[in-house]
PAZAPA-4460 file (N, C-alpha, C; in steps of 0.05 Angstrom, whole numbers, plus 32768, in hexadecimal, padded with zeros to 4 digits):
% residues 75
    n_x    n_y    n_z   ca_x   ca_y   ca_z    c_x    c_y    c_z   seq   type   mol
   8997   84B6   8382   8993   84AE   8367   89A3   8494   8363     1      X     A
   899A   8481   8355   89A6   8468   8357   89B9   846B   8341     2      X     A
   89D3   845A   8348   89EA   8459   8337   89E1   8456   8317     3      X     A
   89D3   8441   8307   89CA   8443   82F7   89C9   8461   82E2     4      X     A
   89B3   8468   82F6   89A9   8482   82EF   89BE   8496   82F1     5      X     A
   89D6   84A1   82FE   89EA   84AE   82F9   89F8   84AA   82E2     6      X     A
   89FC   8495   82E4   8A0B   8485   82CF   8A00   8492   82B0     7      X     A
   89E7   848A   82A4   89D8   8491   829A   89E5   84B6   828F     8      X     A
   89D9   84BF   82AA   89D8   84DC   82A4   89F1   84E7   829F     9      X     A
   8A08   84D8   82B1   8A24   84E7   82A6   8A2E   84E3   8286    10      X     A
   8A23   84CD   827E   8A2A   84CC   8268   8A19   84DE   824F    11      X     A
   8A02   84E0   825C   89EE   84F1   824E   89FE   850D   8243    12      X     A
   8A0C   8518   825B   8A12   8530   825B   8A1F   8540   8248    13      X     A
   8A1E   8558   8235   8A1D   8564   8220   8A11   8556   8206    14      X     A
   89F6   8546   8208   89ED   853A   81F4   89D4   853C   81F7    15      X     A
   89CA   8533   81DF   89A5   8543   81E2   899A   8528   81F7    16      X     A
   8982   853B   820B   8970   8522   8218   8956   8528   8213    17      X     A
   8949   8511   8212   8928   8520   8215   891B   8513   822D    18      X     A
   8909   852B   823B   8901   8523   8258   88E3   8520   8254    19      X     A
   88DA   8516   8261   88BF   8516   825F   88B4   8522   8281    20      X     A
   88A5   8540   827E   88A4   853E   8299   8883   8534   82A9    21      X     A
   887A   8541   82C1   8863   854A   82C9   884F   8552   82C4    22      X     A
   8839   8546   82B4   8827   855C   82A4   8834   855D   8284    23      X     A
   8834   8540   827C   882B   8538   8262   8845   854C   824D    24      X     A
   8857   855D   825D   886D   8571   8252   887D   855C   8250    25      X     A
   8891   8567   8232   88AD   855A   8227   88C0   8577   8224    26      X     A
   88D3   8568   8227   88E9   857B   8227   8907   856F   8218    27      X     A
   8915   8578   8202   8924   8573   81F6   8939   8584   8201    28      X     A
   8954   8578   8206   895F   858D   8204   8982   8581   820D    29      X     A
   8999   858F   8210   89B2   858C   820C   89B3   858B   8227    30      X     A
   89BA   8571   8242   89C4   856F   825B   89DF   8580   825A    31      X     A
   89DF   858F   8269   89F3   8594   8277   89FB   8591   8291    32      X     A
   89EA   858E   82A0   89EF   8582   82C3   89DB   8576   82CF    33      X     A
   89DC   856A   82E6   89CC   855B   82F5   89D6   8560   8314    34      X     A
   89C4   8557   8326   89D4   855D   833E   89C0   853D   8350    35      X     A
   89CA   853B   836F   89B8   851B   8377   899C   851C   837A    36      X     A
   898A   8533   836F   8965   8538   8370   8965   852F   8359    37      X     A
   8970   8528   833D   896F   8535   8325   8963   854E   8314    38      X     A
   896E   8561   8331   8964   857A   831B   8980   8578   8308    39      X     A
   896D   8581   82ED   897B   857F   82D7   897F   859E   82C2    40      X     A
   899C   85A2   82B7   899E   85BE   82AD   8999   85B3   8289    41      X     A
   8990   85BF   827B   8988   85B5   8263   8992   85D3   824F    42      X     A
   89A9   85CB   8242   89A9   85E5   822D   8998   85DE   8210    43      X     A
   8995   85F4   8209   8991   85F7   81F0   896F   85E4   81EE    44      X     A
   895A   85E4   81FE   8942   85D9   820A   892F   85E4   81FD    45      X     A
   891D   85CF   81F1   8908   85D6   81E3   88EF   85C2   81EE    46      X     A
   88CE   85D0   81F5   88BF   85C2   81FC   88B9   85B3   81E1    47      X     A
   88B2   859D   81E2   88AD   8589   81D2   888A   8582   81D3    48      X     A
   8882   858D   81EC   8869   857D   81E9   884E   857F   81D8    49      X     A
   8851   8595   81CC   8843   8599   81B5   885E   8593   8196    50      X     A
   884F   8583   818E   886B   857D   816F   8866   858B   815D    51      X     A
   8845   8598   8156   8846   85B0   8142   884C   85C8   8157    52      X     A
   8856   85D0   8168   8856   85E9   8176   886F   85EA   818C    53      X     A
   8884   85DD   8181   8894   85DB   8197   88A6   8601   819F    54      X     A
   88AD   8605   81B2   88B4   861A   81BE   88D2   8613   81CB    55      X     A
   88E5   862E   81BD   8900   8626   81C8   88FE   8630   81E1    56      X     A
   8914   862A   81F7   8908   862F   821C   892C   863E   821B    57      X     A
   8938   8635   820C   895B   8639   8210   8965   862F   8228    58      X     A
   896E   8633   8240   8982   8624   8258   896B   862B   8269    59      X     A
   8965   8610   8278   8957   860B   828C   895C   85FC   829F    60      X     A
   8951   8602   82C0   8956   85EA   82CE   8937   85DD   82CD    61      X     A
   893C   85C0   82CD   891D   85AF   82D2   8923   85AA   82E7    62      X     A
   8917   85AD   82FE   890D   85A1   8316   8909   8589   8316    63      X     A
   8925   8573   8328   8925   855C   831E   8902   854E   8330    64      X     A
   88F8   8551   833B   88DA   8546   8341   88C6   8548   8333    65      X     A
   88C9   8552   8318   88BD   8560   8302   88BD   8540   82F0    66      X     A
   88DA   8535   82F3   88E3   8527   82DC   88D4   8512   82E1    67      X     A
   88CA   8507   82D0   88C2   84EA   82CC   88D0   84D6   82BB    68      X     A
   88D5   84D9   82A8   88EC   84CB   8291   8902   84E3   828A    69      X     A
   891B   84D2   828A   892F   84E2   8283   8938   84CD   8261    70      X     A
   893F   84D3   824B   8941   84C1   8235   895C   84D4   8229    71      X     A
   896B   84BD   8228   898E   84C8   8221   8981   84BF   81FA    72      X     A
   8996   84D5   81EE   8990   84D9   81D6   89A3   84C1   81CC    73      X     A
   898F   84AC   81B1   8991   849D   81AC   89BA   84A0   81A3    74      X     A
   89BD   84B7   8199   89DB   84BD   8186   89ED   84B6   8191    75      X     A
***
């Protein structure tokens, strides 16, 4: 993973991110870890990709080959 991108993510960590994955799926949710694949642990995770129908997921790991965009919360 390029320095950048660590960089990025450590600071991300305990703050909301939204991912965009594989198959048109979004995922909101509270980073809590990362490791060098970026699989990523996400608390408190809600699918996003329907906006009238979103579904809470609670603590998940995403399969970082899944991820396509990772987006650190604007706050």
């Amino acid at each position: 993973m390029a320095e950048v991108a660590t960089k990025i993510l450590e600071e991300s960590l305990g703050k909301l991110v939204l991912l965009r994955l594989r198959g048109n799926r979004s995922l909101r949710g509270k980073l809590q870890g990362f490791d060098m694949h970026m699989n990523l642990v996400l608390e408190e995770a809600d699918d996003i990709s329907d906006p009238e129908n979103t579904q809470s997921l609670g603590t998940i790991i995403v399969r970082g080959d899944n991820v396509v965009i990772v987006s650190p919360s604007p706050r």
